[in-house]
Backbone bond lengths (Angstrom), bond angles and torsions (degrees), N, CA, C in turn:
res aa  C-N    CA-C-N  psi(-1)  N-CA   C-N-CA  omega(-1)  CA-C   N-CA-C  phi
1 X - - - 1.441 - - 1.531 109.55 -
2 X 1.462 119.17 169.88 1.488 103.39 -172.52 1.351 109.27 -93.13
3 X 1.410 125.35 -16.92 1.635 127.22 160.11 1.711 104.69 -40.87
4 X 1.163 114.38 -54.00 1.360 134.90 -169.57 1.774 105.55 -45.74
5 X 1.499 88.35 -68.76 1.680 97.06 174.23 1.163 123.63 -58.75
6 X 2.001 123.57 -29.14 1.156 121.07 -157.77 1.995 97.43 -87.35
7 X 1.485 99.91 -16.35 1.472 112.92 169.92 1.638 122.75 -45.62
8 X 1.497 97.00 -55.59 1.271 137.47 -140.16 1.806 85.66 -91.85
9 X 1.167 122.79 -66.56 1.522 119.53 159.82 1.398 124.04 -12.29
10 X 1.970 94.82 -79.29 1.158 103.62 -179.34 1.555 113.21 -45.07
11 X 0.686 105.80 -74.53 2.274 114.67 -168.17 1.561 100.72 -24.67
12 X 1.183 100.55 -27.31 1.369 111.05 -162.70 1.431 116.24 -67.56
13 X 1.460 107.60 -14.80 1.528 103.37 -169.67 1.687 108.82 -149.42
14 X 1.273 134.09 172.49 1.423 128.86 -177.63 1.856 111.28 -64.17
15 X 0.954 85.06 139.23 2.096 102.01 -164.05 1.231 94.48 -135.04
16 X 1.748 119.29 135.87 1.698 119.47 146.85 1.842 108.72 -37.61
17 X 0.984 80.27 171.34 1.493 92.06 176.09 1.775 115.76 -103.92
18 X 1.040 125.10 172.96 1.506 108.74 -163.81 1.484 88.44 -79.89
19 X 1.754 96.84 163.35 1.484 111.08 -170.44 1.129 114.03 -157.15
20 X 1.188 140.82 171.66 1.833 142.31 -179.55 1.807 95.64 -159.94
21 X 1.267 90.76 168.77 1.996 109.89 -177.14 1.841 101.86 42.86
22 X 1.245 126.34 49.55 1.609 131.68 162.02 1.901 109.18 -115.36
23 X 1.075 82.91 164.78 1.534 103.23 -165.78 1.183 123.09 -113.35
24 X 1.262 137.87 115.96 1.963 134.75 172.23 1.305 99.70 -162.05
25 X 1.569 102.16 -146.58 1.583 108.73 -159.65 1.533 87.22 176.65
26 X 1.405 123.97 172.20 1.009 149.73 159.13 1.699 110.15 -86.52
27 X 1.517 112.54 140.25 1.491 97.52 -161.81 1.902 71.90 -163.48
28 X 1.241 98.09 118.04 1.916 100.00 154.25 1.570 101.40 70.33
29 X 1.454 131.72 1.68 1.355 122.33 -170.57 1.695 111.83 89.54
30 X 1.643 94.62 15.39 1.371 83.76 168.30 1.453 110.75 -144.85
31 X 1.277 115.79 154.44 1.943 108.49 -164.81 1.549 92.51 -112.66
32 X 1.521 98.52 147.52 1.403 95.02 -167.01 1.911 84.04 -125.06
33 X 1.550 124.16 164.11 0.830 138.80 153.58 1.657 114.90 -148.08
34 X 1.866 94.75 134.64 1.243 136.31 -154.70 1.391 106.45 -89.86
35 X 1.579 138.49 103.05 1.689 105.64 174.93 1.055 134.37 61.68
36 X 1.272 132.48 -154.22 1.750 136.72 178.41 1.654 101.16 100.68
37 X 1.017 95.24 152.07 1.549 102.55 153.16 1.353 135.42 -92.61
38 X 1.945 108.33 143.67 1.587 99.23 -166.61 1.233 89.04 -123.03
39 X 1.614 122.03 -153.06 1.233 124.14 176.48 1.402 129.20 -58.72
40 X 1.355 103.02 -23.16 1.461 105.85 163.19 0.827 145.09 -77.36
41 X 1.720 115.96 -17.88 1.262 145.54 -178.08 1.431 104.39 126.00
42 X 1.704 92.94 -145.84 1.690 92.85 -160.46 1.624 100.49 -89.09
43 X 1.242 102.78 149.97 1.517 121.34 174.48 1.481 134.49 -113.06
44 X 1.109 117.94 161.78 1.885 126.50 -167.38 1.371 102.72 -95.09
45 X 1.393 103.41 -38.93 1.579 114.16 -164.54 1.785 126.50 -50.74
46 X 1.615 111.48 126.94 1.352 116.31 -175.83 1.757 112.83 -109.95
47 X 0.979 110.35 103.13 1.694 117.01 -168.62 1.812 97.26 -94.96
48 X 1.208 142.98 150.67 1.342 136.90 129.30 1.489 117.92 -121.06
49 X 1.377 123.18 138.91 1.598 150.08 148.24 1.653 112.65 -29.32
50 X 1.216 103.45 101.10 1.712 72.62 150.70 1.582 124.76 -111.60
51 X 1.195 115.94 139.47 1.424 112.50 -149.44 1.487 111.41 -73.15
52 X 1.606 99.80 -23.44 2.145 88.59 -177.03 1.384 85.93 -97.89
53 X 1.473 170.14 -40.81 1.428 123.56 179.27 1.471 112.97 -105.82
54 X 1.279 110.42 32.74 1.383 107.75 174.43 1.798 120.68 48.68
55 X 1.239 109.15 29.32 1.368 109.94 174.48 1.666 114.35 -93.23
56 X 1.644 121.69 145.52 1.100 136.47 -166.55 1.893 98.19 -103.52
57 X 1.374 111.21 136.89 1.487 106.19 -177.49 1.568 87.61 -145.83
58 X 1.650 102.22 139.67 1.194 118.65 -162.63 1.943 99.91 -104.52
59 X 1.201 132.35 132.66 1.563 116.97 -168.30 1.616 116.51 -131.79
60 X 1.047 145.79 -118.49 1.489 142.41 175.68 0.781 91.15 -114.90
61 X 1.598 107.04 117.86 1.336 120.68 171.45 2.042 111.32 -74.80
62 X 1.654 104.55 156.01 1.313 103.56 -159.47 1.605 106.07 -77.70
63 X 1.461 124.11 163.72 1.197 139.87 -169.09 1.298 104.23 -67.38
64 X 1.481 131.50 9.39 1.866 122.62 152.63 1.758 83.20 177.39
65 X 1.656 80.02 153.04 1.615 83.60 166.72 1.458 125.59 -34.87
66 X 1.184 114.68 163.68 1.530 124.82 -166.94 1.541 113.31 -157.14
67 X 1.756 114.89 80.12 1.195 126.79 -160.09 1.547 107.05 -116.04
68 X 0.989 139.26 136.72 1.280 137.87 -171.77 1.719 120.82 35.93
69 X 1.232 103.76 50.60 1.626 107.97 -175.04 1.205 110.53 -105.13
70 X 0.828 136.45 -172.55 2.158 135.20 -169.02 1.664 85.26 -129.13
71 X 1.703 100.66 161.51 1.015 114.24 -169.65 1.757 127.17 -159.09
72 X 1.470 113.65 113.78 1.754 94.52 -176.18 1.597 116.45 -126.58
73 X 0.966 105.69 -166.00 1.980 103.45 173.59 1.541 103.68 -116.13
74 X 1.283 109.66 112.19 1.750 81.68 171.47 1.721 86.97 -144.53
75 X 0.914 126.80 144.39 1.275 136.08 179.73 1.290 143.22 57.59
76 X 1.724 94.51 56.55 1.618 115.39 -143.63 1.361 130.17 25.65
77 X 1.542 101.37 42.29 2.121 106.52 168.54 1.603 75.80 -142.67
78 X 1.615 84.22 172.94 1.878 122.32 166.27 1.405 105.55 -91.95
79 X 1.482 116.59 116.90 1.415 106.25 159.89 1.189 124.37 -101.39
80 X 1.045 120.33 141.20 1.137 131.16 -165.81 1.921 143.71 -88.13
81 X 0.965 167.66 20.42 1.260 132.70 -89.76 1.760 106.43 -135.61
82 X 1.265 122.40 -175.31 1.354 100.96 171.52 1.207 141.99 103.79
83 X 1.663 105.55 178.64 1.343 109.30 160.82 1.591 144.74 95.48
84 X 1.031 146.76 161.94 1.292 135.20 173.47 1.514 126.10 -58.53
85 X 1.075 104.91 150.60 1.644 106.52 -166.14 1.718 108.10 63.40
86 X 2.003 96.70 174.95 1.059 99.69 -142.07 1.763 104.61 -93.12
87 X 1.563 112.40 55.90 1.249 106.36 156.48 1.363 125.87 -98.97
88 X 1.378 122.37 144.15 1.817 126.71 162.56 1.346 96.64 -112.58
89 X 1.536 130.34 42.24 1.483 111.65 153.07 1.795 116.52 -94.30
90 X 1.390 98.31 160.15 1.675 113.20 176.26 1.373 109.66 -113.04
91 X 1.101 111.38 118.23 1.429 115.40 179.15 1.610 115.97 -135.03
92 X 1.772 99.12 160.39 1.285 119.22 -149.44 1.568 109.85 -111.48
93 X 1.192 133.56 104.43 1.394 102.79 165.45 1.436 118.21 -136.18
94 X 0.982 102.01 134.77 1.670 130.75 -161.32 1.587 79.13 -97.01
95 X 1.906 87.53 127.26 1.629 123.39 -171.82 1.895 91.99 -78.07
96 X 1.149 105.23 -63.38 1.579 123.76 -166.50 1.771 108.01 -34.52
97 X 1.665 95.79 -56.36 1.536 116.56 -161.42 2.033 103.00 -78.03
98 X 1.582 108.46 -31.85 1.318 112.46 -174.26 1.851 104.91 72.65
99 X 1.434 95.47 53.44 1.910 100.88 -155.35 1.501 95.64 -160.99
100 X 1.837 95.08 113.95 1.062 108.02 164.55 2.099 119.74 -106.36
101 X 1.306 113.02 143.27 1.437 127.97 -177.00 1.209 106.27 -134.71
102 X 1.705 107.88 158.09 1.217 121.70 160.22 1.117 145.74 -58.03
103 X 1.801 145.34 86.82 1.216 119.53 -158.83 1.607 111.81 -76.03
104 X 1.127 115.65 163.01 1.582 132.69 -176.70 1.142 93.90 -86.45
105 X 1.843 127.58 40.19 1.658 125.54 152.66 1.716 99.64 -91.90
106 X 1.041 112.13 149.41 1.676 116.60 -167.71 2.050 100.01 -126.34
107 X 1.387 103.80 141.43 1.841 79.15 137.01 0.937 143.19 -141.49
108 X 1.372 134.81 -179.47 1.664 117.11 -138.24 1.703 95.16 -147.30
109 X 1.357 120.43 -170.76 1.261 102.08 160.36 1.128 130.09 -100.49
110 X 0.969 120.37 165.88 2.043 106.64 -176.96 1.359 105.76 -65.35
111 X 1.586 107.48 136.79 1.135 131.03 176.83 1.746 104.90 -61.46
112 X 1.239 133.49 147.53 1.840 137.26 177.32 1.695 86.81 -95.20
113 X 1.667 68.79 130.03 1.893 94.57 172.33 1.134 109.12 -75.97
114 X 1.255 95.74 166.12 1.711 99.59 -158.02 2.213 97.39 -124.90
């Protein structure tokens, strides 16, 4: 069956490891996943899919784990932010460059409503 084969592929070659609470998107025909935690805990690691030959590519992993953090595309990178444990950094990583930076998102305390 082609589940069977698409199985049989995969095993076949280097794969993230299973994971939950990570972050990506589909971007260009290819799905990327951000971090998450695996059995070891939380992880840095940035893997993407590509969807027509199904190959797994392993890339710079991010500047600290990245476990339950939110996540969007806006200006041909992933931004990043968030998350478990005690970071408030925002970070950037540009697919193209394989390069992650700091964005100039900060955090602060909440402003009192008015």
């Amino acid at each position: 069956s082609l589940m069977f084969f698409l199985q049989a592929l995969l095993a076949c070659q280097a794969a993230p490891a299973g994971r939950y609470s990570h972050v990506g998107g589909v971007v260009a025909g290819t799905l990327w996943t951000i971090g998450g935690a695996t059995a070891g805990g939380a992880t840095a690691e940035v893997w993407s899919l590509d969807l027509d030959s199904l190959d797994w590519t392993r890339h710079a992993d991010a500047p600290e784990p990245l476990h339950r953090s939110s996540a969007t595309w806006y200006g041909g990178a992933f931004v990043i932010f968030g998350g478990d444990g005690p970071s408030d950094h925002a970070w950037r990583y540009d697919v193209d460059e394989n390069r992650w930076s700091p964005t100039l998102l900060t955090v602060s305390p909440s402003c009192p409503r008015r």
